[in-house]
TORLOBA-695699 format. One record per residue (C-alpha): x, y, z; residue in three letters; residue number from 1. Coordinates in Angstrom, 3 decimals. Last residue first. Example, Ala and Ser with C-alpha at 12.3 -4.5 7.8 and 13.67 -1.06 7.14 Angstrom:
2
R        c1        c2        c3  residuo  num
R    13.670    -1.060     7.140      Ser    2
R    12.300    -4.500     7.800      Ala    1
END
This chain:
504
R        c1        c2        c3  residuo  num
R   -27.720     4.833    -2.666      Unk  504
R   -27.868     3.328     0.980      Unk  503
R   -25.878     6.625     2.485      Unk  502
R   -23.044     5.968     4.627      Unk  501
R   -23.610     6.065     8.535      Unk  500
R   -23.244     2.491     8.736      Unk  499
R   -21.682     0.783     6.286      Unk  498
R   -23.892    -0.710     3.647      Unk  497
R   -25.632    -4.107     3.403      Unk  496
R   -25.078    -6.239     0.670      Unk  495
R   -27.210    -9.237    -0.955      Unk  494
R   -28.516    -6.676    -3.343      Unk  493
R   -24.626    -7.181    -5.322      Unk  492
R   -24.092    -4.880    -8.074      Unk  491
R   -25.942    -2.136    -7.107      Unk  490
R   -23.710    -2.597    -3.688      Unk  489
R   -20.517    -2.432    -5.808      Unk  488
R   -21.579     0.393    -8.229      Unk  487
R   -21.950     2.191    -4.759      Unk  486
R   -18.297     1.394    -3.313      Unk  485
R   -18.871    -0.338     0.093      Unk  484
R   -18.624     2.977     2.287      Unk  483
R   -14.808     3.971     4.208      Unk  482
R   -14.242     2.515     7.645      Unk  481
R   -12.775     5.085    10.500      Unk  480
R   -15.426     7.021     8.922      Unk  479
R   -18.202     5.862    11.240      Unk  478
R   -16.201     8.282    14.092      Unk  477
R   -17.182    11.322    12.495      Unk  476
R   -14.256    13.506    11.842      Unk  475
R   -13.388    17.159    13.086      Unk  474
R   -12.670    19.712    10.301      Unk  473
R   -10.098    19.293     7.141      Unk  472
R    -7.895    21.713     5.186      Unk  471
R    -5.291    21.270     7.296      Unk  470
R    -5.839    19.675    10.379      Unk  469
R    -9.462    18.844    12.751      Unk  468
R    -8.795    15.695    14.659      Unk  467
R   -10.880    11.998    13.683      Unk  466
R    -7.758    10.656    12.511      Unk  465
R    -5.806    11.750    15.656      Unk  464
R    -7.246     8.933    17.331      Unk  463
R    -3.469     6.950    17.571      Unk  462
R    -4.456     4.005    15.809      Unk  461
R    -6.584     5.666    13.118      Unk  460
R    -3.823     7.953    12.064      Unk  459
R    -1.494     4.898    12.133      Unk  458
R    -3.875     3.445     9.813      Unk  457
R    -3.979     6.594     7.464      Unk  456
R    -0.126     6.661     7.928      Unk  455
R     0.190     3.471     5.886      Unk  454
R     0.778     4.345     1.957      Unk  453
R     4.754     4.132     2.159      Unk  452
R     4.574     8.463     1.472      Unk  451
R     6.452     9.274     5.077      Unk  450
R     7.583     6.086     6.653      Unk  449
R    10.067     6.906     9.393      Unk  448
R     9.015    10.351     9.777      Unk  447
R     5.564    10.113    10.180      Unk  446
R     6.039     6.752    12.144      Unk  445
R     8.601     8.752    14.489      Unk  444
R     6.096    11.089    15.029      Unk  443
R     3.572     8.982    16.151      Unk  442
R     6.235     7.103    18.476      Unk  441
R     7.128    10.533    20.179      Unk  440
R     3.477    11.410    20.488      Unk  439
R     3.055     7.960    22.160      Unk  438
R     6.089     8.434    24.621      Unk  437
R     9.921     8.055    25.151      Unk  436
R    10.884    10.179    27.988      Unk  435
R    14.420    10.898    27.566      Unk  434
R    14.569    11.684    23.747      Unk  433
R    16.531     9.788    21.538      Unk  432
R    18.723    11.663    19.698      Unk  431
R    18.100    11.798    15.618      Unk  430
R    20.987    10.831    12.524      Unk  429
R    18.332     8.908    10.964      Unk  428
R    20.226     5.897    11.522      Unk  427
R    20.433     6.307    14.777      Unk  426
R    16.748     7.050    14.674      Unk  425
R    15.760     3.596    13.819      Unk  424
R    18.066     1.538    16.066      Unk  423
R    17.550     3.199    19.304      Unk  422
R    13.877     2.871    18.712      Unk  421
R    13.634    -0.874    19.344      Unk  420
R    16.603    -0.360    21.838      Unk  419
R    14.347     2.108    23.634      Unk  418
R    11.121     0.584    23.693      Unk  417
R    11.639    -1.693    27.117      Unk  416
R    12.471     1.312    28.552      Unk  415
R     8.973     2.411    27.620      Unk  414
R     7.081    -0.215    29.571      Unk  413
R     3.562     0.740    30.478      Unk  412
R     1.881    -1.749    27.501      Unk  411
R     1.213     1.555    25.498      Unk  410
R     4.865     1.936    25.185      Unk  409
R     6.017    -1.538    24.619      Unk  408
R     3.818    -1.986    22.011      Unk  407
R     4.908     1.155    20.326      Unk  406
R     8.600    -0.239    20.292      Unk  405
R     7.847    -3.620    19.342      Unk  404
R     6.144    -2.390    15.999      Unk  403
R     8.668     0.227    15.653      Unk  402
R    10.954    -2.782    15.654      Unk  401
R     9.199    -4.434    12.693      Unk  400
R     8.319    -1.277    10.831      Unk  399
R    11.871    -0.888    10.639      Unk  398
R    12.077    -4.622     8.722      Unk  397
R    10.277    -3.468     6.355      Unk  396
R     6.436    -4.124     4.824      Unk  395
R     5.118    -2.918     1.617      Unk  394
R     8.107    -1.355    -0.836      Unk  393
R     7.537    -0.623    -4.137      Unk  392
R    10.469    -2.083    -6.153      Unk  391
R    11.568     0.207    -8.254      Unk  390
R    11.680    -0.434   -11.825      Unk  389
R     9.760     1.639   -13.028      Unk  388
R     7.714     1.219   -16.327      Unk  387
R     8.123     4.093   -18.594      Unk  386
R    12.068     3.515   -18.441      Unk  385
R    14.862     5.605   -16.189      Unk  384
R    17.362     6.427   -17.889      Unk  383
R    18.157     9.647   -15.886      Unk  382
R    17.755     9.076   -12.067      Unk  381
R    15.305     9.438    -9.133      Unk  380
R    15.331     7.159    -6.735      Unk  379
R    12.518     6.769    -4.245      Unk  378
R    11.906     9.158    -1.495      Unk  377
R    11.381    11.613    -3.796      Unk  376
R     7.818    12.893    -3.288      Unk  375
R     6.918    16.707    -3.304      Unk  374
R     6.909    19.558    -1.328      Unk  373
R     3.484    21.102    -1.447      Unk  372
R     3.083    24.486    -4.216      Unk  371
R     4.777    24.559    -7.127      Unk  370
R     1.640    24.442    -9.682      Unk  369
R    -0.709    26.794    -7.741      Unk  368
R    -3.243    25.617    -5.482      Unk  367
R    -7.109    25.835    -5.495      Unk  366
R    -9.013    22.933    -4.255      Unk  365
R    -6.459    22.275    -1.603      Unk  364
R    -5.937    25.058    -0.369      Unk  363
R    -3.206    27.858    -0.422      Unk  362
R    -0.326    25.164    -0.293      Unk  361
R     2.591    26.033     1.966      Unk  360
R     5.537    23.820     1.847      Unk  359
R     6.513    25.553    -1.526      Unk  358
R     8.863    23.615    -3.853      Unk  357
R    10.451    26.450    -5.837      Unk  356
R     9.841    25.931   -10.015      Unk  355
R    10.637    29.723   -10.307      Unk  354
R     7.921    31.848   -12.166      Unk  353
R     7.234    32.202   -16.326      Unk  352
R     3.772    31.457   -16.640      Unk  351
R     5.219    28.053   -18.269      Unk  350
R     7.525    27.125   -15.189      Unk  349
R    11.048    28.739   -15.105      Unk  348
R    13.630    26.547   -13.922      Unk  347
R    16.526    27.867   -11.376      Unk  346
R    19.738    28.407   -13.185      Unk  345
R    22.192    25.958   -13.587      Unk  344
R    22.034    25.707   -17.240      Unk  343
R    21.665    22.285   -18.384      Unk  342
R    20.527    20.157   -14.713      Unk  341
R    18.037    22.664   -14.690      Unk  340
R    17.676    23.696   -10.614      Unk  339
R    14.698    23.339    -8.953      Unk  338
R    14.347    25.399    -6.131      Unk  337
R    13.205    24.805    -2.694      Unk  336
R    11.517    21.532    -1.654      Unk  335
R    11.964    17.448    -2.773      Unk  334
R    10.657    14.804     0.390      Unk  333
R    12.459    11.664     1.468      Unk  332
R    15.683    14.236     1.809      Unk  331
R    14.571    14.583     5.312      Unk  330
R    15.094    10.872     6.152      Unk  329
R    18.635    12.347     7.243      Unk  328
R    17.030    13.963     9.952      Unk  327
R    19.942    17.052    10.707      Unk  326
R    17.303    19.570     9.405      Unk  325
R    14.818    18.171    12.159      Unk  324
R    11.544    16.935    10.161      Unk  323
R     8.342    17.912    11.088      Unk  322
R     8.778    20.688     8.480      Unk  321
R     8.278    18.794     6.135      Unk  320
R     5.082    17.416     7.825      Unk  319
R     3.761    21.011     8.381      Unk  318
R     1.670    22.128     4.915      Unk  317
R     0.394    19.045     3.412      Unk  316
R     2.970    16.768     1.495      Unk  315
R     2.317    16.131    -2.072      Unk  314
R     0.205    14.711    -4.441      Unk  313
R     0.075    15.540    -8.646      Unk  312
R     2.229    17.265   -10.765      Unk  311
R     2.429    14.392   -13.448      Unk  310
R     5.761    13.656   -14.302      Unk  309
R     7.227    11.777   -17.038      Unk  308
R    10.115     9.545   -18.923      Unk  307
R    13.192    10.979   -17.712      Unk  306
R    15.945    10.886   -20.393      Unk  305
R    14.329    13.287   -22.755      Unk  304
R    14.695    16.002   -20.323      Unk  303
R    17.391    17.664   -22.297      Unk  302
R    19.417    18.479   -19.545      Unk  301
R    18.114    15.524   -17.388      Unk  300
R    17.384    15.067   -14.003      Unk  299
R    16.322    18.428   -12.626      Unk  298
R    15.001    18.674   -16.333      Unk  297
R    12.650    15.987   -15.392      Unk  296
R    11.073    18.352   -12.615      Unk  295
R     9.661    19.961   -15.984      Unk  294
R     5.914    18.457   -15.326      Unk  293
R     6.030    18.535   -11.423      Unk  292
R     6.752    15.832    -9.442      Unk  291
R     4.168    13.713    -7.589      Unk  290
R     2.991    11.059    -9.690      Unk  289
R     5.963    10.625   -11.196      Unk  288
R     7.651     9.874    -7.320      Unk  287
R     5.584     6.523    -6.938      Unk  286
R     5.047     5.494   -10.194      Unk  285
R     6.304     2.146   -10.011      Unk  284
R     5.455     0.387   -12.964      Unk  283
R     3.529    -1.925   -14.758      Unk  282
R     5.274    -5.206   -16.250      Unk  281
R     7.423    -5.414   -19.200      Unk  280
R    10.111    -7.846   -18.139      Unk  279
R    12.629    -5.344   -18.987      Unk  278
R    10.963    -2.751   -17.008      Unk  277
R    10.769    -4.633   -13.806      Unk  276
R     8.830    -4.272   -10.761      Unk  275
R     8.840    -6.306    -7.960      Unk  274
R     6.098    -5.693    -5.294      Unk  273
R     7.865    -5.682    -1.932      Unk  272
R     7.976    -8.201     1.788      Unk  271
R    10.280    -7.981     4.080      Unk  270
R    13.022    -5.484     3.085      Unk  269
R    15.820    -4.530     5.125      Unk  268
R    18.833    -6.250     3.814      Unk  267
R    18.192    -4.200     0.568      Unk  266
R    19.481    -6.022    -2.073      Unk  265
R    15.589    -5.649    -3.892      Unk  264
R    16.410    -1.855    -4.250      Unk  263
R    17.614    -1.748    -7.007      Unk  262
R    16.149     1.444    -8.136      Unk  261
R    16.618     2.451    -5.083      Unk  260
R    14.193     2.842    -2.069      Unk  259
R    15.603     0.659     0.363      Unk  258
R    19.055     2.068    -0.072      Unk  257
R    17.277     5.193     1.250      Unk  256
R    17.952     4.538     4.608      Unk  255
R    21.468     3.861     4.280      Unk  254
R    22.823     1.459     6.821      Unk  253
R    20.367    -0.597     6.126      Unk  252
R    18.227    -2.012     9.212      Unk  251
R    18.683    -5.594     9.803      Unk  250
R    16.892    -9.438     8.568      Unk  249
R    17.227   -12.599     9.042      Unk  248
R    14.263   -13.184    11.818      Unk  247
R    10.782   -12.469    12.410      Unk  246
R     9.537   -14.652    15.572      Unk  245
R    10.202   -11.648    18.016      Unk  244
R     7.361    -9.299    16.012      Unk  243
R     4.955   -12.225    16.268      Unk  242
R     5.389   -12.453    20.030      Unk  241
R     5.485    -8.335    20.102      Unk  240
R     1.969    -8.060    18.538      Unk  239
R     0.839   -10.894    20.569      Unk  238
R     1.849    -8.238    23.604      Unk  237
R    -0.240    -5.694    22.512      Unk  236
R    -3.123    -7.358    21.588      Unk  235
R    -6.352    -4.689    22.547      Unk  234
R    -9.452    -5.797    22.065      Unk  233
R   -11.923    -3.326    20.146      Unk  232
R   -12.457    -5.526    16.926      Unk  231
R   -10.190    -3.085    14.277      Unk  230
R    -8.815     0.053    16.431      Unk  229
R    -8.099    -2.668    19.587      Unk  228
R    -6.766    -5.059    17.166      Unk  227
R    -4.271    -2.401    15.251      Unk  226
R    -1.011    -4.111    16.489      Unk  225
R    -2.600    -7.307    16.232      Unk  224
R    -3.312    -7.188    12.362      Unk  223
R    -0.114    -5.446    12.193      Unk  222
R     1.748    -8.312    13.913      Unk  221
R    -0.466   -10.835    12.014      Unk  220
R     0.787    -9.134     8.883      Unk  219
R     4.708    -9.843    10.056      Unk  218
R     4.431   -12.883    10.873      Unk  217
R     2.930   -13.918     7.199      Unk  216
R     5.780   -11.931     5.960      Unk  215
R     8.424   -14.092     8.245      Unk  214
R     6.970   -17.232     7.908      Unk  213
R     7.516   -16.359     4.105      Unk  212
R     4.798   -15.381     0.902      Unk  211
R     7.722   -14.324    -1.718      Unk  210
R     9.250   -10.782    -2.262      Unk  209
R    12.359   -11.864    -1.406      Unk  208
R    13.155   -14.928    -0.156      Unk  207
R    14.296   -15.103     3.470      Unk  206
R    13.786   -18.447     5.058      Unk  205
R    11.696   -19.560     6.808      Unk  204
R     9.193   -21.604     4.005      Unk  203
R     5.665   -21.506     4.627      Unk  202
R     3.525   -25.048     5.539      Unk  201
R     4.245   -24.383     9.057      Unk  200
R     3.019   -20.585     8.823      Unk  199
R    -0.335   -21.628     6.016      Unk  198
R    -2.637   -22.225     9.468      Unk  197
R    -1.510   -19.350    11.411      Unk  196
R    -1.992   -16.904     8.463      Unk  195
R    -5.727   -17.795     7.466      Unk  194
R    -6.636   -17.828    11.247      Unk  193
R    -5.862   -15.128    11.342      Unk  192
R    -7.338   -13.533     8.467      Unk  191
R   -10.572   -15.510     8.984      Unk  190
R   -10.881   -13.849    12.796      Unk  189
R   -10.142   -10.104    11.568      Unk  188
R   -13.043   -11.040     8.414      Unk  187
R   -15.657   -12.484    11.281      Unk  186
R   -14.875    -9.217    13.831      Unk  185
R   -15.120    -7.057    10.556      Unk  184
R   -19.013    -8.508    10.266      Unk  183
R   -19.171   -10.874     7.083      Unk  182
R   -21.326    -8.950     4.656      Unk  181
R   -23.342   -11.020     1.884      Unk  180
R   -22.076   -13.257    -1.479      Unk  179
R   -23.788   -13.239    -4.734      Unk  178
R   -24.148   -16.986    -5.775      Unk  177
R   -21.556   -18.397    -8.126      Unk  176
R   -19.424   -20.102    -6.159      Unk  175
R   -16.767   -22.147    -8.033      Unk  174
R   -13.742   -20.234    -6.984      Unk  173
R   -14.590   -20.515    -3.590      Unk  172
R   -12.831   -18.185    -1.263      Unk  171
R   -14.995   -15.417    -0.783      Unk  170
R   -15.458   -13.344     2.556      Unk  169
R   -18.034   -10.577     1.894      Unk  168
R   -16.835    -7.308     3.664      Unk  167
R   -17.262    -5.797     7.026      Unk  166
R   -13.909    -3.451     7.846      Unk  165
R   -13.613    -1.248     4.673      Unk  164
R   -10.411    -0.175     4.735      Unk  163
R    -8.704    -2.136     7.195      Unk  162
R   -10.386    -5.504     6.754      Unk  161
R   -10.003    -4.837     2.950      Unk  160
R    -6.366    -4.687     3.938      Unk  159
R    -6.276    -7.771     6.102      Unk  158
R    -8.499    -9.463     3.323      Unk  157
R    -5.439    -8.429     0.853      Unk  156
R    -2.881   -10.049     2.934      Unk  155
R    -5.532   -13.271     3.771      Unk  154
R    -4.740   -13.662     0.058      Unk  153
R    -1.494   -14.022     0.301      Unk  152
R    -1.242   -16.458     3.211      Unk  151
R    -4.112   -18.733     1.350      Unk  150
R    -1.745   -19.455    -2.135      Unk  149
R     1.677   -19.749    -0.094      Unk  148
R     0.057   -22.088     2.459      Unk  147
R    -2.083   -23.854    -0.892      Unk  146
R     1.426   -24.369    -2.350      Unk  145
R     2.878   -25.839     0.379      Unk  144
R     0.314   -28.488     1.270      Unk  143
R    -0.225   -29.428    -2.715      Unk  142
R     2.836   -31.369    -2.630      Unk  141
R     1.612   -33.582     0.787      Unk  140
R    -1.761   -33.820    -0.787      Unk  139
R    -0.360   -34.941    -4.170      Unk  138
R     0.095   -32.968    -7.524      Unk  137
R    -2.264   -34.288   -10.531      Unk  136
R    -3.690   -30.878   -10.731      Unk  135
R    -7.656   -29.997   -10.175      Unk  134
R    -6.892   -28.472    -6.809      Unk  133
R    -4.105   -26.661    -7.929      Unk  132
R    -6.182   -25.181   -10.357      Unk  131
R    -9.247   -24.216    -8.352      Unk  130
R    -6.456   -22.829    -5.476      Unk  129
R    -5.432   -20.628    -9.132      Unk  128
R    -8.784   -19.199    -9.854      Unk  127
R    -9.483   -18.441    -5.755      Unk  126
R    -5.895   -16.969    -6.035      Unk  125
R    -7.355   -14.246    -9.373      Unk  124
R   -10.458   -13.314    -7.131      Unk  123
R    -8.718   -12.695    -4.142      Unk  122
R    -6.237   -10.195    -6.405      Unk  121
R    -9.530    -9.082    -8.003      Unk  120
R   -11.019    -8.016    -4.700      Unk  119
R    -7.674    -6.532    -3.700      Unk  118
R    -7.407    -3.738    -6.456      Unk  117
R   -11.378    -3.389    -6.838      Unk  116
R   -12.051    -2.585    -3.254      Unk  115
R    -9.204     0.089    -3.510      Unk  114
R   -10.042     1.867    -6.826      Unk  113
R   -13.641     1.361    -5.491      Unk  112
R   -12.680     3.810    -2.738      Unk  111
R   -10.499     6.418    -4.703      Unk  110
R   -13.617     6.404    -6.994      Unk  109
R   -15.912     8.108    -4.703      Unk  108
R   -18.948     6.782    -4.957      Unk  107
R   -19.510     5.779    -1.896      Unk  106
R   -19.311     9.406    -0.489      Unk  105
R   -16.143    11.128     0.893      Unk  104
R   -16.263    14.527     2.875      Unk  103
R   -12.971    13.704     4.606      Unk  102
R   -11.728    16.640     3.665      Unk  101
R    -8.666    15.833     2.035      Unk  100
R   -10.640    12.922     0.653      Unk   99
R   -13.648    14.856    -0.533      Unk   98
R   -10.829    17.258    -2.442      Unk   97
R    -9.438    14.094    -4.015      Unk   96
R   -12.396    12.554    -5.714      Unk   95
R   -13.236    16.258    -6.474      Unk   94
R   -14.559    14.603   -10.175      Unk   93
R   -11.129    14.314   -11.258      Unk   92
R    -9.872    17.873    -9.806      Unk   91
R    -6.116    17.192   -10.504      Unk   90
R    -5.705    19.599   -13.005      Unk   89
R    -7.972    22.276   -14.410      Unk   88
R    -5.614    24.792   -11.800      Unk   87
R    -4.003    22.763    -9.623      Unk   86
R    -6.705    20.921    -7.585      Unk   85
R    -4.691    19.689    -4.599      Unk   84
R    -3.522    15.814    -4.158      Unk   83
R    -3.245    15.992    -0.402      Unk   82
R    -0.242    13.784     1.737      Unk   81
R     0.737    13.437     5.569      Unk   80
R    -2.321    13.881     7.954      Unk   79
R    -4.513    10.892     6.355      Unk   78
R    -7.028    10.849     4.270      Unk   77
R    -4.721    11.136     0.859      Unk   76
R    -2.368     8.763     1.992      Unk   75
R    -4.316     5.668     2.655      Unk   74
R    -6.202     6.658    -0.521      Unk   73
R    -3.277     7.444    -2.876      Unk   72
R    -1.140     4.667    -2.087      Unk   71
R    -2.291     1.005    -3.002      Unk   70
R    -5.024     1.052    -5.502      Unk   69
R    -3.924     5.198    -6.873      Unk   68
R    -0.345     4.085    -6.821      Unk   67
R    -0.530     0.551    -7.713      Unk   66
R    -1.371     0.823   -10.786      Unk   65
R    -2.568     3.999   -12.867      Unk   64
R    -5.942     4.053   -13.995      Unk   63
R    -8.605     5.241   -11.407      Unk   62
R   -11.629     3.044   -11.511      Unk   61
R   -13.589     2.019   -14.699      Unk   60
R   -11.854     2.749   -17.352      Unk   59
R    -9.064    -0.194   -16.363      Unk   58
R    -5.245    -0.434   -15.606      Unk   57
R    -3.891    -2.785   -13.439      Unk   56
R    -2.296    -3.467   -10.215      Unk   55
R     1.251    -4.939    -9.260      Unk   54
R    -0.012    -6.939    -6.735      Unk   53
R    -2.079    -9.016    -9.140      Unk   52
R     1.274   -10.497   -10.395      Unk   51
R     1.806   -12.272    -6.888      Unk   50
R    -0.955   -14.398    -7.515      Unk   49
R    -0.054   -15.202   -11.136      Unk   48
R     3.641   -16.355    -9.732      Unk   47
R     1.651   -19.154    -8.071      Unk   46
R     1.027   -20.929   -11.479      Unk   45
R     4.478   -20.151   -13.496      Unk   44
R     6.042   -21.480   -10.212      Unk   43
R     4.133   -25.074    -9.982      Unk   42
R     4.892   -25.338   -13.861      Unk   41
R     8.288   -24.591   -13.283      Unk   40
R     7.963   -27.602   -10.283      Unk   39
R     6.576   -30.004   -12.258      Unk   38
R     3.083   -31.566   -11.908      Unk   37
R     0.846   -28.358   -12.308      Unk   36
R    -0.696   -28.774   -15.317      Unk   35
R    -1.526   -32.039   -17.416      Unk   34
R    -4.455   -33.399   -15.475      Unk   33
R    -6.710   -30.267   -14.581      Unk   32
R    -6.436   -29.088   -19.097      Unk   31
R    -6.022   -25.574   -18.788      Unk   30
R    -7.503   -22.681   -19.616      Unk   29
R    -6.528   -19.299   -17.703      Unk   28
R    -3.142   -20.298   -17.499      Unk   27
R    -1.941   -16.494   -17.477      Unk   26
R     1.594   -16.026   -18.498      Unk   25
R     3.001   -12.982   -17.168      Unk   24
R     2.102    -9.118   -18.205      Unk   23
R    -0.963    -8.968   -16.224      Unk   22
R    -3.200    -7.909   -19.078      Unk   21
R    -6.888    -7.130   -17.391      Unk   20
R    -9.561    -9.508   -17.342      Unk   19
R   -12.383    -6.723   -17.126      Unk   18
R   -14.564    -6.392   -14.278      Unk   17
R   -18.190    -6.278   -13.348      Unk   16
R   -18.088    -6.741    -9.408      Unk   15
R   -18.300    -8.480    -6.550      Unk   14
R   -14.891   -10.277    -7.077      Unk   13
R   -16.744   -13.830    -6.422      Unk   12
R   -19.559   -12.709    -8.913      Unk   11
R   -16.886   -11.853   -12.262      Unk   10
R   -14.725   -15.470   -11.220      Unk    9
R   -17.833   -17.582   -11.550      Unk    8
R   -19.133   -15.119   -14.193      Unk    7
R   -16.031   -16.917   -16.716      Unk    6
R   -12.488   -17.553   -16.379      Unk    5
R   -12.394   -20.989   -17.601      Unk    4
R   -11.056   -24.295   -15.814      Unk    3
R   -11.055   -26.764   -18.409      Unk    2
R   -12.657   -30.446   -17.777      Unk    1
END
């Protein structure tokens, strides 16, 4: 018996999809018997889970990896990052503009960017728990492996939890029949459960970018942290239990050591996607994606030595300014003038004005190439290759004590917050204020993690997602969840919609 990737795989992801290239060995036909007995081959398997974090490219939802699955959606609702219409650029259908605005419908392909990115991760473990099943490994071997196998997974369900709250729970590879809407309160439940069940199988100690005690603690910590937002029961205090269990790591003494190119010696890193350049894989296109076309000769004198930029998101009008001028995480973002690295003169764009970061943006279906600061919280250096080798970085050890500190706040203890805090903005170079509060916490989490793809969730948290800002009015509460994409529910008649989002 071979295990084939056939319409077994193509129902449980929901969805017509293409097997996309990976870049790593995929053992996508194997005889059961002969795989899985040594401990390479036990590797080669499981490393195909954590491949499908990197992305893919397709024609069928936005292209690039990671950053338009991962980033661009959180970001793009929330109160920190717009992708404005520059010129012919950037307009894409207005899949942007409606997210700015919060005008999104289910066909917005932002939103099946995001159900397809961790529906075919799901789908790709469900093909590799079929292998190990089928191996010659024993129960006590197989233990282990499934722990790793399930904990990952129940990462992307926590995310489709987030995004799209009531969504089809599939974990049998085998299962061909087209699956129907488990209600959030059933998807919150079968991530937990998901994660407590693989933590004494899970290894404690600190291996980078692996499935850990300490990852799998640290996703039921957000999973409890945003309870109240995702089920309507508060969890404050498990939040701070699972924060407490996470151990071996500390805050690095230079903030944006975490955001290097190397950036996998970082002390404070929990949990990243690896990217490599050598090894082929996709990239990190994190601060590409943002910068304008000739930002390269910032870099570079001849510009050949920086591979692209694409002039895309950047902050909306206020967050830079958020930061105090002493806030060393200040530098996260690029403004002013750009200065060519050749002559030392300011660059010229093409209609022949200064390349000057802007923090105001006229609107955001009608801005002008330099307008919005721009990303560069990751490093920017000449040499780089297509494919980045950054590390994109998904959980830290910050987030950890932030965790504990908002806990402690809305729990009626903010002393108790302090040395949570203490630790953060020391670093940053900030003073702790004397009352610490919620808007002090939400502003900290702006600061803290500007551009890591989560303020839309913290948005949620605090209620401030549903506030007018720029270039947005007042949000309707259904909107906390986005639609099931509409090629999705033609897909699959077994599916209900979200309420308040149009049927077709």
């Amino acid at each position: 018996m071979k295990i084939k990737i056939t319409a077994a795989l193509f129902i449980s992801m929901l969805f017509t999809i293409s097997c996309t290239n990976l870049n790593e060995d995929l053992y996508d036909k194997v005889e059961d018997g002969n795989f899985g007995n040594t401990p390479k081959e036990v590797d080669a398997l499981v490393g195909g889970a954590y491949s499908s974090l990197r992305g893919f490219a397709d024609g069928i939802s936005n292209n690039y990896p990671t950053s338009e699955y991962v980033f661009f959606l959180e970001e793009t609702v929330s109160d920190e990052a717009t992708i404005p219409t520059r010129g012919t650029n950037w307009y894409d259908g207005g899949q942007y503009q409606d997210a700015q605005k919060h005008t999104w419908k289910p066909d917005n392909r932002l939103i099946l960017s995001a159900w397809r990115y961790n529906y075919t991760g799901i789908a790709k473990i469900n093909s590799i728990i079929y292998q190990v099943d089928k191996s010659a490994l024993t129960d006590a071997a197989k233990a282990p492996i499934y722990a790793e196998l399930k904990a990952l997974r129940a990462y992307y369900y926590y995310n489709l939890l987030d995004l799209f709250g009531n969504v089809p729970i599939v974990t049998d590879f085998q299962d061909t029949s087209l699956p129907s809407n488990s209600t959030r309160k059933q998807v919150y439940d079968f991530v937990e459960k998901e994660l407590t069940d693989a933590i004494p199988h899970l290894t404690g100690n600190v291996v980078y970018s692996k499935m850990t005690k300490n990852v799998a603690y640290s996703i039921l910590a957000r999973l409890y942290l945003n309870s109240e937002a995702f089920i309507g029961t508060a969890r404050w205090q498990d939040c701070i239990s699972m924060c407490q269990k996470i151990t071996g790591y500390t805050l690095t003494p230079d903030f944006f050591a975490n955001f290097a190119t190397e950036n996998q010696k970082s002390t404070e890193i929990i949990f990243a996607i690896p990217y490599d350049s050598k090894a082929g894989t996709v990239g990190n296109y994190m601060n590409s994606m943002s910068c304008h076309y000739l930002h390269k000769l910032t870099i570079s004198a001849s510009g050949n030595d920086y591979p692209w930029s694409a002039n895309g998101m950047c902050a909306q009008p206020g967050v830079y300014s958020a930061f105090a001028d002493k806030d060393k995480r200040k530098k996260c973002m690029v403004a002013g003038d750009q200065i060519s690295v050749a002559t030392g003169q300011v660059i010229l764009m093409d209609n022949g004005e200064p390349l000057t970061y802007t923090e105001e943006v006229t609107s955001v279906a009608d801005a002008k190439e330099n307008q919005g600061v721009r990303l560069g919280k990751y490093e920017m250096k000449a040499g780089e290759q297509w494919e980045r080798d950054h590390d994109f970085v998904l959980i830290r050890y910050a987030e950890i004590l932030m965790m504990q500190a908002e806990c402690y706040v809305r729990l009626g203890s903010p002393d108790l917050a302090k040395p949570f805090l203490q630790q953060v903005t020391a670093r940053a170079g900030e003073e702790m204020p004397a009352t610490i509060d919620l808007h002090f916490i939400d502003q900290e989490l702006l600061k803290e993690f500007t551009f890591e793809g989560r303020r839309r969730t913290d948005n949620i948290r605090f209620g401030t997602f549903f506030d007018a800002w720029w270039e947005k009015g007042t949000t309707e509460k259904y909107r906390a969840i986005f639609p099931i994409p509409s090629t999705v529910m033609t897909t699959n008649k077994n599916l209900k919609q979200n309420p308040g989002y149009p049927v077709n």
